[in-house]
C-alpha positions in Angstrom: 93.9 144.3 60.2 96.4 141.9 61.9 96.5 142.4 65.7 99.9 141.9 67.0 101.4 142.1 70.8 105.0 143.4 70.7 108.2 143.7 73.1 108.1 147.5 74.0 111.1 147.3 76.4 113.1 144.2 77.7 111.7 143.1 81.1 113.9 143.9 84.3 113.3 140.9 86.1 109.8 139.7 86.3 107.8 141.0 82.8 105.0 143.7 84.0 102.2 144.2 81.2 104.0 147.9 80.3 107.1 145.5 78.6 104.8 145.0 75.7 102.8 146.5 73.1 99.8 145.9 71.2 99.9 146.9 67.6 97.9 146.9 64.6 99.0 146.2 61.1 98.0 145.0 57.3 97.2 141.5 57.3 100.6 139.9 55.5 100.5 138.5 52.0 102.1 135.0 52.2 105.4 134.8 49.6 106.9 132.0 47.7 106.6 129.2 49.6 104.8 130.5 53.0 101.3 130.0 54.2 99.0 132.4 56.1 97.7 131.4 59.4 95.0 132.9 61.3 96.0 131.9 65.4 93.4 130.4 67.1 94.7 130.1 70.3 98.3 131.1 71.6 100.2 129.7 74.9 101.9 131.9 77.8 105.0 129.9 78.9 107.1 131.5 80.7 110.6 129.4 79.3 109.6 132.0 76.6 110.8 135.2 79.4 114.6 133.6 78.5 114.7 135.2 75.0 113.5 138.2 75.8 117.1 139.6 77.2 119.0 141.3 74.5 121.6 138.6 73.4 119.6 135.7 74.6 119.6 134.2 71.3 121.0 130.5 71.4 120.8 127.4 69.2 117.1 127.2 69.7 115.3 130.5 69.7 117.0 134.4 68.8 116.7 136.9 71.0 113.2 138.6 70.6 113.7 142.2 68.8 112.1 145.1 70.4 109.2 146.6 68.9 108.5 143.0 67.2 105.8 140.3 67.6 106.6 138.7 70.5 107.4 134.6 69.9 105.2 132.1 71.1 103.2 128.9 71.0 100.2 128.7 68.9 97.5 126.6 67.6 96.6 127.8 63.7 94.6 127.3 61.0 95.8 127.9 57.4 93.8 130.4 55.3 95.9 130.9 52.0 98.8 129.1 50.8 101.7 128.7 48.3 103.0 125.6 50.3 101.6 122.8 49.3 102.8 121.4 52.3 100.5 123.4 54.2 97.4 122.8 52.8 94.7 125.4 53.4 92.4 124.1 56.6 95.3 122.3 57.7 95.3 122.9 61.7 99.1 123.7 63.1 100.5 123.4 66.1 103.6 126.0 65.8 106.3 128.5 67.4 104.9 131.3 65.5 104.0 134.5 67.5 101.4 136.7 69.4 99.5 137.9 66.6 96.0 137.1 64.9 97.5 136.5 62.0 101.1 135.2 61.3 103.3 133.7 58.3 104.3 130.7 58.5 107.5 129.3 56.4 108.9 126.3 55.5 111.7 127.2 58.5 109.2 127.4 61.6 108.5 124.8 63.7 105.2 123.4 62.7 103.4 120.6 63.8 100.4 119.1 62.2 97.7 118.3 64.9 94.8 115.7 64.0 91.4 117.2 65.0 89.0 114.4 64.1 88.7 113.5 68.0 86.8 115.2 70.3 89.6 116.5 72.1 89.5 121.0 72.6 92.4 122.5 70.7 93.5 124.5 73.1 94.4 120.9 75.1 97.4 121.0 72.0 99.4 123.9 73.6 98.8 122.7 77.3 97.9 118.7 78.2 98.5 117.5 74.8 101.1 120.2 74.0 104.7 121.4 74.9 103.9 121.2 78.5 102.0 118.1 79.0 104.7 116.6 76.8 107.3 117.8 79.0 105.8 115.8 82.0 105.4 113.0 80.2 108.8 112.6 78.6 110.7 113.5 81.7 109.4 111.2 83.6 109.1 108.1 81.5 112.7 109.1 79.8 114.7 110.6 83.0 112.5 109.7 85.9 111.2 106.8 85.7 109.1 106.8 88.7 109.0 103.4 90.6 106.1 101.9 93.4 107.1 103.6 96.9 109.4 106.5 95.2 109.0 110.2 96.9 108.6 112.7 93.8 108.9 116.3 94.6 107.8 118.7 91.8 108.5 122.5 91.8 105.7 124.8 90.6 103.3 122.3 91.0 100.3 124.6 90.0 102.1 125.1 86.4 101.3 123.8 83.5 104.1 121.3 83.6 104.1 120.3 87.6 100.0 119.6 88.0 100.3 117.1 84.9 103.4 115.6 86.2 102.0 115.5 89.8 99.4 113.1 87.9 101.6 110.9 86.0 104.0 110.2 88.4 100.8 108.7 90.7 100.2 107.1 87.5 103.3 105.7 86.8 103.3 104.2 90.6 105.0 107.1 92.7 103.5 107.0 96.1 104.0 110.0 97.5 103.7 113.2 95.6 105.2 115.9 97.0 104.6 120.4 95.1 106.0 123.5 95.9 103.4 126.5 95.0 103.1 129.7 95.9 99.9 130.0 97.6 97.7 128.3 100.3 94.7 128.6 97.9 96.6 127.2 95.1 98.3 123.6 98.0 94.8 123.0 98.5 93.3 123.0 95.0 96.8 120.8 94.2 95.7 118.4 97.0 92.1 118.0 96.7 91.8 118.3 93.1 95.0 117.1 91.5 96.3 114.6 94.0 99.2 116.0 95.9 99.7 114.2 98.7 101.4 117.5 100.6 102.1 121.1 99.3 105.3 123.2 100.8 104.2 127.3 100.5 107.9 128.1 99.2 106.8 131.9 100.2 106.2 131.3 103.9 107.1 128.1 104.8 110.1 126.8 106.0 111.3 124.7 103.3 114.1 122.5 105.1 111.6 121.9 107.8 108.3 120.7 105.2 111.0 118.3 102.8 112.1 117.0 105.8 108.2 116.5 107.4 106.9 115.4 103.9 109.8 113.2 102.4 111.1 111.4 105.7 112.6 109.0 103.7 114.4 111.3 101.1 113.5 112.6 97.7 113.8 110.0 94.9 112.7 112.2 91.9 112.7 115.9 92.1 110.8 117.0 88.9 112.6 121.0 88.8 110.8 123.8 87.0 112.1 126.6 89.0 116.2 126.1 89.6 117.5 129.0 92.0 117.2 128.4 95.6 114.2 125.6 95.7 116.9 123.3 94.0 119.3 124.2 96.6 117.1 123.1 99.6 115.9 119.8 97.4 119.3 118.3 97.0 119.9 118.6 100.6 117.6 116.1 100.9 117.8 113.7 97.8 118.6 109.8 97.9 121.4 108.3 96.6 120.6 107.8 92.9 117.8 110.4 93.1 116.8 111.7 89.2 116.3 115.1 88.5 114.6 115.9 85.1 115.5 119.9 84.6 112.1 121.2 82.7 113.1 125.0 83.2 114.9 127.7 85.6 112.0 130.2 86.3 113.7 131.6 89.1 117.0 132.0 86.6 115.0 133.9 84.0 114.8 136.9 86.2 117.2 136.4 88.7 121.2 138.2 89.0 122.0 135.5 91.1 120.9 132.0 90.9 121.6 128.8 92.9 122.5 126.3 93.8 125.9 126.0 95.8 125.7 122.7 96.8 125.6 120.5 93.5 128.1 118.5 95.3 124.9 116.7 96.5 124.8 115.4 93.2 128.3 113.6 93.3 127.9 112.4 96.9 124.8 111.0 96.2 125.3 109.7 92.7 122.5 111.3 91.5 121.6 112.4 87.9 119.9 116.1 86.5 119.5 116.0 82.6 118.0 118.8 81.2 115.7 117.9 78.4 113.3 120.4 75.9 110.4 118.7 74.6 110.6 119.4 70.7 113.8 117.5 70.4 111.4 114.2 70.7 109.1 115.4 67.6 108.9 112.1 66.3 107.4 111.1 69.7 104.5 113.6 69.5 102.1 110.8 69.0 103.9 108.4 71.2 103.1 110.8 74.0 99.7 112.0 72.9 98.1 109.3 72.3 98.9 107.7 76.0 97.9 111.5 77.3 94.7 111.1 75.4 94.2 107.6 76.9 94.7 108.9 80.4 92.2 111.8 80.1 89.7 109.5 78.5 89.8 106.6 81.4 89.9 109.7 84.0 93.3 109.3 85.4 94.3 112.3 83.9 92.6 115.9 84.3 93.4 119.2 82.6 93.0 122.4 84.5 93.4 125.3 81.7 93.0 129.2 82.4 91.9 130.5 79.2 92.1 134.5 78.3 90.3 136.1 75.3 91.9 138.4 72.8 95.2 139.0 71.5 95.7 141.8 73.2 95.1 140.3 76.7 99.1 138.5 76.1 100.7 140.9 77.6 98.9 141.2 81.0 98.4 137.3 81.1 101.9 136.5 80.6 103.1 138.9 83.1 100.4 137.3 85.8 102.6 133.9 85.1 105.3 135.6 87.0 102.6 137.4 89.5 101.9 133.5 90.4 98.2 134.4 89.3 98.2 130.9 87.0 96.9 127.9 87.5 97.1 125.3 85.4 97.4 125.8 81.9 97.1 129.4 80.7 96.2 130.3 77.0 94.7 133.1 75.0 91.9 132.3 72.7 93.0 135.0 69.9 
């Protein structure tokens, strides 16, 4: 039988665990041209929350369809094939979907991964995935952190802001600046990733910390939330500050988002790109193999929260949006 986690209901707002379903089915029969793939491991990302609105569908993803597999990140292994493209024991990285067991067509994004290293597979949806990726590209491409910049990074614990806390140290940032949601989580960011200073967005008065912890300005503000947090950053940016846009968290389930003041921007001559990751595909290795190289010399660490079952998607996601995440969370189907 093929386990499958469904979208019972559209979320309102934050996605609770009762938005989705977990279903059991025949295990599909691949057609002309298709491969079965048995999911090792699937991601929880919560860009994922923006398709999930009925007509949210846009040039990237369509709008999820209630009482369907819910979309999503996976590591896979091929198990039968009539693509000889995807050779059986071929190992995928793909946008496939919460399932055990999914078909994968010549359509799907599908990335080949090279396991002969002794790299964890799970790394491929986290570190050396879509979200370690992210950091990486951002900064090097949009960034481009320089020796005695200030770099501010929204939802530092993720699994995009703790790698990019690290890189920008590594690419010669000097002071490292998160927003989080917890005191636990600020001092596991500072004592274990690197942070140089943590603002509580929850209970904390933001103005008051950017203005403590950035005296001389913001150079880079690395945004995975949007909303309100980028409101009180560009109040304090420098003039020709960068601002790679990773994601909107606070837009996915908000009615009314920020900011009013992106007049900063103009004043300040300062530049926000958004960017998505799998529009550099033919930098994949580019950007692994330096990720790889950082882990294996140390100045790179992955924290990952891994879940087990299929049927555990549902819950985990939802804690994403709880703030009960750190690091990189993934479900080993």
């Amino acid at each position: 039988m093929n386990t499958s986690v469904v979208l019972k209901r559209r979320p309102a707002g934050k996605p609770v665990p009762e938005d989705f379903e977990v279903a059991e089915s025949e295990t599909p029969t691949p057609g002309v041209n298709e491969a079965l793939v048995e999911n090792l491991f699937i991601s929880l990302d919560a860009g994922f929350r923006n398709w999930m609105d009925e007509d949210a569908g846009d040039d990237v993803l369509p709008a999820m369809a209630l009482d369907h597999p819910v979309m999503g990140l996976t590591v896979s292994k091929v198990i039968q094939s009539n693509n000889p493209d995807l050779p059986v024991g071929q190992i995928l990285m793909g946008r496939l979907a919460w399932q055990s067991h999914s078909i994968a067509g010549p359509d799907d994004f599908l990335v080949p991964l090279t396991t002969d290293d002794d790299v964890p597979l799970s790394y491929h949806l986290g570190i050396l995935g879509d979200t370690g990726m992210s950091a990486y590209f951002g900064l090097k491409d949009i960034a481009q952190p320089q020796q005695g910049d200030t770099v501010v990074i929204s939802a530092a614990a993720g699994a995009v802001g703790y790698v990019a806390g690290q890189i920008a140290r590594i690419m010669g940032a000097t002071n490292i600046v998160g927003f989080t949601s917890s005191a636990e989580k600020a001092e596991k960011l500072v004592n274990e990733v690197g942070y140089d200073a943590v603002i509580n967005h929850a209970t904390d008065d933001i103005d008051a910390k950017l203005a403590e912890y950035c005296p001389n300005g913001i150079d880079i503000y690395f945004d995975n939330v949007g909303g309100q947090i980028l409101e009180h950053v560009l109040n304090h940016i420098n003039e020709g500050a960068r601002i790679p846009f990773c994601g909107a968290v606070a837009d996915y389930t908000s009615t009314n988002p920020g900011p009013s003041n992106l007049f900063k921007l103009v004043t300040n001559s300062a530049r926000i790109q958004g960017f998505m990751t799998h529009h550099n595909v033919d930098r994949y290795d580019e950007a692994r193999d330096q990720l790889k190289d950082w882990l294996a010399d140390g100045k790179l660490t992955c924290f990952e929260q891994q879940y087990e079952g299929v049927d555990s998607c549902g819950t985990a996601f939802s804690g994403l949006f709880a703030g009960k995440n750190f690091g990189k969370s993934v479900v080993k189907a």
